[in-house]
N, C-alpha and C positions, 0 to 999 in steps of 0.2 A: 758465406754460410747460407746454407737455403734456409726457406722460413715453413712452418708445418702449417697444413692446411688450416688447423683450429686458430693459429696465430693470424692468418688472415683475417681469418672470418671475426676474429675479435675486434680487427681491426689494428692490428700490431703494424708495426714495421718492418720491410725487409733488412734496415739498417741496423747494425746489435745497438746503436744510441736510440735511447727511447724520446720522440721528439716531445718540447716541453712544449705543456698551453701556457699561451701570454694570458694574463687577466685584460678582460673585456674584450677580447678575439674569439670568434667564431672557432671551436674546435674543428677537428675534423672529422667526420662521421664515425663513431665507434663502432656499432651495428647495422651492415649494409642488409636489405631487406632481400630474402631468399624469395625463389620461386616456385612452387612444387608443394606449398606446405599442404600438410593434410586440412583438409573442410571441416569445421566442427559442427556437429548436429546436434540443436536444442534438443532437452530431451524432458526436462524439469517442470517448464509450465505445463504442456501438454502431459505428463501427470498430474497433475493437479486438478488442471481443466476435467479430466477424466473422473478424474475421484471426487470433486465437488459434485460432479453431475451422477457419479453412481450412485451417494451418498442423498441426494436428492432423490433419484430415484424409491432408492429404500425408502426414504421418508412419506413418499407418495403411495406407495403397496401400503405399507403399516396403516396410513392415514383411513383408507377405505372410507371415503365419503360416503356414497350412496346407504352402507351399513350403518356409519355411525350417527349420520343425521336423517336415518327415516324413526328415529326411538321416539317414543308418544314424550308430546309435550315440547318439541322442538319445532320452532317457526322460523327459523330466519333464514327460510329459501329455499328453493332448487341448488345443488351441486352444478358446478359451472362444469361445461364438457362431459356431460353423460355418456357420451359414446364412447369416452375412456374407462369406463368402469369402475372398479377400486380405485381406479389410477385417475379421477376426477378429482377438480377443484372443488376446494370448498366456498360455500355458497359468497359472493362480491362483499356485503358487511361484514362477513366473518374476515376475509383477509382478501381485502381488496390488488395482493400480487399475484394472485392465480396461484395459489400455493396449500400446505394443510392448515391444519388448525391447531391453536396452539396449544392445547393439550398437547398432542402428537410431536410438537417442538420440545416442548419441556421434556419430554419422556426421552425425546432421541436426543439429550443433551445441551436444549438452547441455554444461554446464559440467564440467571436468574441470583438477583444480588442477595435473597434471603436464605436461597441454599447456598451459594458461595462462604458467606458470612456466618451467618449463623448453623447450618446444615452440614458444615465441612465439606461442599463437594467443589475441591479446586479444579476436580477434571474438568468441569462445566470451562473453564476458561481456556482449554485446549479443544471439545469435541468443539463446542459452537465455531470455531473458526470453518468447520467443513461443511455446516449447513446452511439452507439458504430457506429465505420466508415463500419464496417463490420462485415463479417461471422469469418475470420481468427480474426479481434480486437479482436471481443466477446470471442472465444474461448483462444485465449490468455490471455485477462484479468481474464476469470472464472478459469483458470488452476492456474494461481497466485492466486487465491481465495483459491482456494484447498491445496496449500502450504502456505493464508494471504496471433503578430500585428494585422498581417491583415490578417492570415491565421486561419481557421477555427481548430479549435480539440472540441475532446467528448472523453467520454468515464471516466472511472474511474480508467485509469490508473496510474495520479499522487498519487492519496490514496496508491494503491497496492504497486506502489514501495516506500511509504512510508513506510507501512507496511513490505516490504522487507528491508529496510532501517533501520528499528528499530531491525528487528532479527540479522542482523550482525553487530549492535552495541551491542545485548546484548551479541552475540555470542562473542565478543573481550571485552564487560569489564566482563564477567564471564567467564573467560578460563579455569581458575581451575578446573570447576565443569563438563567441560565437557569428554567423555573419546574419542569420534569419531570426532573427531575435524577437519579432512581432508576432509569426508566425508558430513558437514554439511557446510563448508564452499564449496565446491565445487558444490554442488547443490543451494545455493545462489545463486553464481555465472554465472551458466550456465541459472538458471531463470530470471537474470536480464538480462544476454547478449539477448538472445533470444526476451525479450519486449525491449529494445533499437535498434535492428537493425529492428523491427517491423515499431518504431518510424520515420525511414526513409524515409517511406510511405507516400503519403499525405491522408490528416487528421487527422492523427495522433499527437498528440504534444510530441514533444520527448523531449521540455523545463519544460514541465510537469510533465514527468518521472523524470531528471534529479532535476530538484526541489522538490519533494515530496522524491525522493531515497534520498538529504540531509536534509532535513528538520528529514523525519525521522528518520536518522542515527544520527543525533544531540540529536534527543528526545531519542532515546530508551537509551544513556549514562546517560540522567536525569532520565528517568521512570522506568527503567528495571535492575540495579544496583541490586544483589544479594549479600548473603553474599558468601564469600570465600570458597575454597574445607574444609580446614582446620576448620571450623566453622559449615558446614553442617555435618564433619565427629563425632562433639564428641558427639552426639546423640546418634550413635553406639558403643561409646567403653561403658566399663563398667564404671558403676558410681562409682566418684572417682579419675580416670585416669586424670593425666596430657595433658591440653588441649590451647589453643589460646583465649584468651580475648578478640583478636580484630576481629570482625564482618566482616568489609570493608578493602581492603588494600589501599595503600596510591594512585597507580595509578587509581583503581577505582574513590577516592575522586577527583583527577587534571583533571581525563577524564569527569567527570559532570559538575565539573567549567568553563571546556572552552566550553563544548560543550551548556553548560545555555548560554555564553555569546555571541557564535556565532550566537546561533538563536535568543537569541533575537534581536541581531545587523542586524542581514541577513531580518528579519522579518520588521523593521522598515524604513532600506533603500530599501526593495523592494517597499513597499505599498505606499512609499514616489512617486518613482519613477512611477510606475503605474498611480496614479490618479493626477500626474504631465503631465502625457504624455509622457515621457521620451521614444526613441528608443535605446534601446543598439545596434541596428544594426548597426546606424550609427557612432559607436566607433569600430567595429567588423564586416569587411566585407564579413566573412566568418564564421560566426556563425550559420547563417541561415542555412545550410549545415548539422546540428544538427540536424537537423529538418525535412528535406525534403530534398530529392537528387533529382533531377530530371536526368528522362532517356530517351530514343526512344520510349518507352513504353507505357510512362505517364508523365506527366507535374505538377508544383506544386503551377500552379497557381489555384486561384476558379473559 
């Protein structure tokens, strides 16, 4: 009896007996891999990329420096890059990323916890993820792109180090599988240090980072859980071979249970506390410090 093309390709048999797998034998290839497949083209960051930076844009037109800091009675400097015109910085104390001033944040959306809270405006926690404090934010946050109270933040950088947060959860519950493992953890690393001491800055929210970097790292132990080196290898031996049964190892399974129950715990008393009103500042006199340093420089109030 002939066998139909799709029954090949499933990996059937030409024999009408369907051959049985032994337990702890290497099956035999189910899906043999085609050649011709169509290429797929990113198309999703590079939106993004685009729209942060238009959005930034706008926010630099509206800004019009030179207009709004020559008004009697304002001293804190020359606009940085005059020969951009409207489209100039505002002056290094004001906002030492080369970016507007946070009036002009607040208005185009930045997050701000007393209109959140008490003000009703939830949008504020959707627009701010498209704006940035600056030239150096932007370029920070898109670089991450490229690898995945009362104080004002923007920007999408709690996502990023989410997303940064989830690759080095997967990266530590699938160790196995990996062979350059100094080298991937260390580039993590240095991508996160680099957006946290960014976070320093004002407007930036470096609670933001900090919160997105564990949220994610919690998820990626639930979402991103592969199977083992032992498990991906018996595909390669020949069929037959003495192989591992178990898929998951045991640490895998304990690092998803706590980390399901940490987020959801971390998730429930945040949101509690949030639209309670709650300050953690005032249990933690020096947490604020996380956040904003202030220096000779520049100041970290709005």
């Amino acid at each position: 009896m002939a066998t139909s093309r799709a029954d090949v390709e499933k990996g059937a048999s030409s024999s009408p007996r369907k051959a049985k797998q032994e337990p702890g034998k290497v099956p035999a290839p189910l899906y043999p891999q085609h050649e011709g497949e169509r290429e797929w083209t990113p198309w999703l960051v590079p939106s993004i990329l685009v729209a942060n930076i238009t959005v930034f844009t706008i926010a630099m037109y509206y800004n019009n420096c030179p207009a709004h800091n020559a008004r009697p009675g304002r001293d804190d400097g020359q606009c940085v890059a005059r020969f951009l015109h409207r489209f100039s910085f505002q002056p290094l104390r004001q906002n030492p990323l080369l970016g507007p001033s946070s009036a002009t944040l607040v208005k185009m959306g930045a997050l701000v916890w007393d209109k959140v809270v008490h003000g009703h405006q939830g949008w504020r926690l959707f627009s701010c993820m498209w704006m940035h404090a600056g030239v150096l934010h932007l370029l920070a946050n898109m670089l991450s792109l490229l690898f995945i109270r009362s104080a004002i933040s923007v920007g999408a950088s709690g996502a990023l180090f989410g997303l940064l947060g989830a690759m080095l959860a997967e990266l530590l519950s699938n160790w196995t599988i990996y062979t350059n493992k100094v080298a991937a953890v260390t580039t993590l690393l240095f991508v996160i240090a680099v957006n946290l001491v960014l976070g320093i800055l004002p407007h930036v929210n470096n609670f933001a980072h900090i919160g997105g970097f564990l949220t994610g790292f919690l998820l990626g132990f639930v979402l991103l859980m592969r199977p083992h080196f032992g498990w991906m290898e018996r595909y390669r031996l020949p069929a037959g071979s003495p192989c591992t049964a178990r898929k998951y190892l045991p640490y895998q399974w304990a690092l998803m249970a706590a980390a399901l129950a940490l987020a959801v715990a971390g998730f429930a008393i945040g949101l509690a506390m949030v639209f309670r009103g709650a300050n953690a500042n005032s249990s933690c006199g020096w947490c604020h410090y996380l956040s904003c340093v202030p220096t000779k420089s520049w100041t970290c109030a709005n």
